[in-house]
C-alpha positions as CSV (number, residue, x, y, z in Angstrom):
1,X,-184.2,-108.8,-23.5
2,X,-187.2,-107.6,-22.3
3,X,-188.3,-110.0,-20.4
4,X,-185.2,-110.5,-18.9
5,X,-185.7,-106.4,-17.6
6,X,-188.8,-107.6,-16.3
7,X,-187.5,-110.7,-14.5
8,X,-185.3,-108.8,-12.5
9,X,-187.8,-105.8,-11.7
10,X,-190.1,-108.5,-10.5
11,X,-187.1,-110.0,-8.5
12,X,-186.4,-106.8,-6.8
13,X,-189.8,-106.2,-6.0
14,X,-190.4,-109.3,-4.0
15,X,-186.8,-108.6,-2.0
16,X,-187.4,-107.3,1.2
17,X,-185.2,-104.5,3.2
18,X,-184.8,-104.4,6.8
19,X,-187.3,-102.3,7.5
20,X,-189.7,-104.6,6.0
21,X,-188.3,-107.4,8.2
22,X,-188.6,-105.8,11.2
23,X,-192.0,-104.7,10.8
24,X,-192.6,-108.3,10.2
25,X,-191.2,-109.3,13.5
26,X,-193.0,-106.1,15.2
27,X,-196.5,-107.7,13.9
28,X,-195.9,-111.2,14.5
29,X,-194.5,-111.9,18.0
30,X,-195.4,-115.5,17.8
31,X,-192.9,-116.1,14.8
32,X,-190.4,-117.9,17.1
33,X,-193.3,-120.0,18.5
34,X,-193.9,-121.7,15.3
35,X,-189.9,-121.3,14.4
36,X,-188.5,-122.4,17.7
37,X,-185.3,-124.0,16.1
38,X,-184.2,-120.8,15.0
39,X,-183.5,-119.2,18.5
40,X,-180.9,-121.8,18.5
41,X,-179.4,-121.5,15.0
42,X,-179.4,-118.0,14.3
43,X,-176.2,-116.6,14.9
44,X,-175.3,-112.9,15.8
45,X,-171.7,-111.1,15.0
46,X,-170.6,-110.0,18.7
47,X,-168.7,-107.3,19.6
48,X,-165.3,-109.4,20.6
49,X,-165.0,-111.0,16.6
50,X,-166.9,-113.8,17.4
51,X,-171.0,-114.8,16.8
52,X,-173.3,-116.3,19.7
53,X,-176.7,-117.3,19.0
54,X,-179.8,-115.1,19.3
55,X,-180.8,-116.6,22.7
56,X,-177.7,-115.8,24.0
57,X,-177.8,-112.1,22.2
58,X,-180.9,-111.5,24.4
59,X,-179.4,-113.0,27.7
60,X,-176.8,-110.2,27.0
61,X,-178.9,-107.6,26.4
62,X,-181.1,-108.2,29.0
63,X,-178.1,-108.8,31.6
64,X,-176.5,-104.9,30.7
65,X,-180.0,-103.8,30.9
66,X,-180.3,-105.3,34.6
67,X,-176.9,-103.8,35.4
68,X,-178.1,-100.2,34.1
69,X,-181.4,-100.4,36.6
70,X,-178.6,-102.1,39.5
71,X,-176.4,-99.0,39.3
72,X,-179.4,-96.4,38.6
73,X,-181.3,-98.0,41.7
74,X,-177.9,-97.7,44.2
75,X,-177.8,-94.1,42.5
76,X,-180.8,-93.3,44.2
77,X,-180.3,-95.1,47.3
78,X,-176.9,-93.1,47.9
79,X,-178.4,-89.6,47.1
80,X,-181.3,-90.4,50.0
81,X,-178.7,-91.6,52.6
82,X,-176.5,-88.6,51.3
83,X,-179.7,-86.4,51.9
84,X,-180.7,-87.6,55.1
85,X,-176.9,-87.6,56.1
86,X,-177.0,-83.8,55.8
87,X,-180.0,-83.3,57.0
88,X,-179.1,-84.5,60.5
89,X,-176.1,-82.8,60.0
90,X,-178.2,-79.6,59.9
91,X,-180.4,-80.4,62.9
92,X,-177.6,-81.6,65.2
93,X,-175.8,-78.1,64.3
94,X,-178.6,-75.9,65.3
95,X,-178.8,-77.9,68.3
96,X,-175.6,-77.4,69.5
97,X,-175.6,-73.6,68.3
98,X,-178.2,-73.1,70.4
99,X,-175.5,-74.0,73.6
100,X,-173.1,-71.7,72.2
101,X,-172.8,-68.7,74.2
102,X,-170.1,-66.5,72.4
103,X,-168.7,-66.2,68.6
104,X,-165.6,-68.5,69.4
105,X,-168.2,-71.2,70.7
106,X,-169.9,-70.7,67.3
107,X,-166.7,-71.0,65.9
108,X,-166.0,-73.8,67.5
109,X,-169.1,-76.0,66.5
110,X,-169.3,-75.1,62.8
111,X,-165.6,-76.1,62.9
112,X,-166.5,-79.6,65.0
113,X,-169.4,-80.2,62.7
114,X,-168.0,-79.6,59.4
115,X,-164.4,-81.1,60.1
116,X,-165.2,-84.2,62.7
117,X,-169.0,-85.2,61.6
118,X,-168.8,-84.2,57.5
119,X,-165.7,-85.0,56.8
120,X,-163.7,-81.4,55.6
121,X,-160.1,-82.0,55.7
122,X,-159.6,-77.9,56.1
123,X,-161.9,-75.1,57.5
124,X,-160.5,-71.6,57.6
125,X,-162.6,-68.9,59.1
126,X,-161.9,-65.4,57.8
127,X,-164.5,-62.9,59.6
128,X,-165.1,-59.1,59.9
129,X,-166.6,-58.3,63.8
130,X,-167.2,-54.9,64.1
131,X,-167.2,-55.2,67.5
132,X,-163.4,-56.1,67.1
133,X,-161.3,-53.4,66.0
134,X,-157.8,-55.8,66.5
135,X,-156.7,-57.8,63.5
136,X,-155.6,-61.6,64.6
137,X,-152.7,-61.8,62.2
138,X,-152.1,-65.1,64.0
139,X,-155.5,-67.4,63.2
140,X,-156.6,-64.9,60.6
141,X,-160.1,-65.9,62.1
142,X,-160.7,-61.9,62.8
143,X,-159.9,-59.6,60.0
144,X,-160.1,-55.8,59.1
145,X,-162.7,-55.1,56.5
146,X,-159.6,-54.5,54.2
147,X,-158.4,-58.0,54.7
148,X,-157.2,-59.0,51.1
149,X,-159.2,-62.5,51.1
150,X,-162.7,-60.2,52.1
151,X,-161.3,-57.7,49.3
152,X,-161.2,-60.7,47.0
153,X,-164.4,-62.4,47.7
154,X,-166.7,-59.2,48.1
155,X,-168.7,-59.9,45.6
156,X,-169.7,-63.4,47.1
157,X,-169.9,-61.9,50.4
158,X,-172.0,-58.8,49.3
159,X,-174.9,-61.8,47.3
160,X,-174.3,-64.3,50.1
161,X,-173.5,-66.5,46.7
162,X,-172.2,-70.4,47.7
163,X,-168.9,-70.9,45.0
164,X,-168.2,-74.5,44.6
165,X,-164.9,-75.3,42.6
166,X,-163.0,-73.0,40.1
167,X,-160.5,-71.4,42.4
168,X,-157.5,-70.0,41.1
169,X,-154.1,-70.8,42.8
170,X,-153.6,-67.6,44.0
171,X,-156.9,-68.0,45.8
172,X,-156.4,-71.2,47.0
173,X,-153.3,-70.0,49.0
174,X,-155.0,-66.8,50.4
175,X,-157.8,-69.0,51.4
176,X,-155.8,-71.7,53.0
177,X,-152.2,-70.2,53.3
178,X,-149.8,-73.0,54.9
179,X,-152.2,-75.9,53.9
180,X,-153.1,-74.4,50.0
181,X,-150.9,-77.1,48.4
182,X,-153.0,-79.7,50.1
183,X,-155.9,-78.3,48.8
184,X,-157.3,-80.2,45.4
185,X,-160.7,-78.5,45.4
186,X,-163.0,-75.9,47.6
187,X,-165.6,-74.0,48.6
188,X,-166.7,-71.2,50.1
189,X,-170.1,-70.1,52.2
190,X,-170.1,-66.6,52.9
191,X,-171.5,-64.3,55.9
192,X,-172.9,-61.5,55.8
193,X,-175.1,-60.2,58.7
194,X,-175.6,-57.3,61.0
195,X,-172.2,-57.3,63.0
196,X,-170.5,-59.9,60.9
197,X,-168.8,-60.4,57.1
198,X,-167.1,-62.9,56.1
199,X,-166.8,-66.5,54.7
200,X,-165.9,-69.6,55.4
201,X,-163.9,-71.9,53.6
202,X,-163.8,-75.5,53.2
203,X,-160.8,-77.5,51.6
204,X,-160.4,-81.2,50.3
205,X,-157.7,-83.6,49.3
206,X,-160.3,-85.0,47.0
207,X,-160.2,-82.9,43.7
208,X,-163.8,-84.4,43.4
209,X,-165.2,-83.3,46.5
210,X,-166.2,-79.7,45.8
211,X,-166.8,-79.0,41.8
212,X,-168.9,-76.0,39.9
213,X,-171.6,-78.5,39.0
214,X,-172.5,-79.5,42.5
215,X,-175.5,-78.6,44.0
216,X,-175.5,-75.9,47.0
217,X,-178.9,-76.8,48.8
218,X,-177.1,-77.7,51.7
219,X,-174.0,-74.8,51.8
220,X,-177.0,-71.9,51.4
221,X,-179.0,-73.5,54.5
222,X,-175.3,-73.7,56.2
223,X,-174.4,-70.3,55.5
224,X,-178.3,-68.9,56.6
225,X,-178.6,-71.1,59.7
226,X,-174.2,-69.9,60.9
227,X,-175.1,-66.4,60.0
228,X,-178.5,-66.1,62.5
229,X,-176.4,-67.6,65.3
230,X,-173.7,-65.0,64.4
231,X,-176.1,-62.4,64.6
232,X,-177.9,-63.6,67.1
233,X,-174.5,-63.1,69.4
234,X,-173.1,-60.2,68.0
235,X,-176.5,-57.9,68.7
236,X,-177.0,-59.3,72.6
C-alpha cells in the first residue's frame, strides 16, 4: 500500500502544468525545428466550434494583429489631415478677417467659414454690442445684455469656457429656436471682449459631431482669433 502512495507521488511529480510547458516553449524556440510535423498536426479549438491547426492559429493571430496596426495607422493619418484641415481653416479666416471692415462683415465670414468650408449645418450668432442699444428681435444676432440665451450661458461667457455636447432641450431651442429639432448635438464658443458679449453656436444633424469628450484646441483658438477682430472693430 505503500508503495502504491509512492507510485503515484512520483507520478505526479514528473506531470507537468502549463506553466511548466510554456516555459519550455519560452526557452526552446527551436522545438518546432526539430518537431516540424507537429505545426501541421496540432490542432487548436477555434472560436466558431471547430479546430484548425497551429499554423493556421498563427496565420490568424498574426492577420487580426495586422488589421489592429491597419486601423491604428489610418487612425493617425485622419487626425493629421483633420489637423491640417483646421489649421488652414484658421489661416484662411484670419485672412479674410483682416478684409472685413464692419461687425456684419465679421459676421459674415465666421458664418461663410464655419457653415460653407467646415461643414456646420447651423450657426446662430447671439451678441451684446454696446454700441447698439436696439434689440434685433428678428435675427436675434444683436441682443440686450438681458437676452435670456446670454442670461443662460453667463457663466461660459464670463470664463470664455468652449462647451461641447450636453445641452439640455430647453437650451437647444433657445439656442437654435426654429431649427432646435434639427439639432442632434452642439456647441458653443463664447465672446467676451471690450465692446462685445456673446457666443456663438454651432448645430449638427450628426449626434456625433459635437460631444463632451471632444477636444476644444481648435473652438478656444476660434473664439480668441473672432473675439480680436470683434474688438478690433468695435474700438475704431
Amino acid at each position: 500500500m505503500i508503495n502504491q502512495v509512492e507510485n503515484v507521488a512520483e507520478k505526479k511529480d514528473t506531470q507537468l502544468n502549463e506553466q511548466q510547458v510554456v516555459d519550455y516553449l519560452n526557452n526552446h524556440s527551436e522545438f518546432f525545428l526539430r518537431h516540424a510535423s507537429l505545426l501541421g498536426e496540432l490542432e487548436i479549438p477555434h472560436e466558431s466550434g471547430g479546430v484548425v491547426s497551429l499554423v493556421e492559429r498563427q496565420v490568424s493571430v498574426l492577420r487580426e494583429k495586422n488589421q489592429y496596426f491597419e486601423e491604428k495607422l489610418q487612425d493617425m493619418v485622419d487626425a493629421v489631415h483633420e489637423n491640417q484641415r483646421l489649421h488652414i481653416s484658421l489661416l484662411r479666416l484670419a485672412i479674410n478677417l483682416f478684409d472685413a471692415d464692419s461687425l456684419d462683415d465679421i459676421l459674415g465670414v465666421v458664418d461663410d467659414e464655419l457653415r460653407h468650408k467646415l461643414g456646420a449645418d447651423f450657426v446662430y450668432f447671439r451678441l451684446h454690442n454696446e454700441t447698439l442699444l436696439v434689440n434685433d428681435t428678428q435675427g436675434h444676432t444683436y441682443v440686450t445684455k438681458s437676452d435670456k440665451v446670454l442670461q443662460m450661458f453667463s457663466v461660459l461667457i464670463n470664463k470664455t469656457r468652449i462647451q461641447c455636447g450636453d445641452f439640455t432641450d430647453e437650451q437647444i431651442n433657445a439656442l437654435f429656436m426654429r431649427d432646435a429639432p434639427d439639432v442632434m448635438s452642439a456647441a458653443i464658443v463664447p465672446i467676451s471682449v471690450p465692446g462685445i458679449y456673446g457666443v456663438i453656436a454651432l448645430g449638427s444633424c450628426d449626434e456625433r459631431r459635437y460631444h463632451t469628450g471632444m477636444g476644444t484646441e481648435f473652438l478656444n483658438s476660434l473664439s480668441e482669433l473672432i473675439g480680436s477682430a470683434m474688438r478690433a472693430q468695435v474700438l475704431r
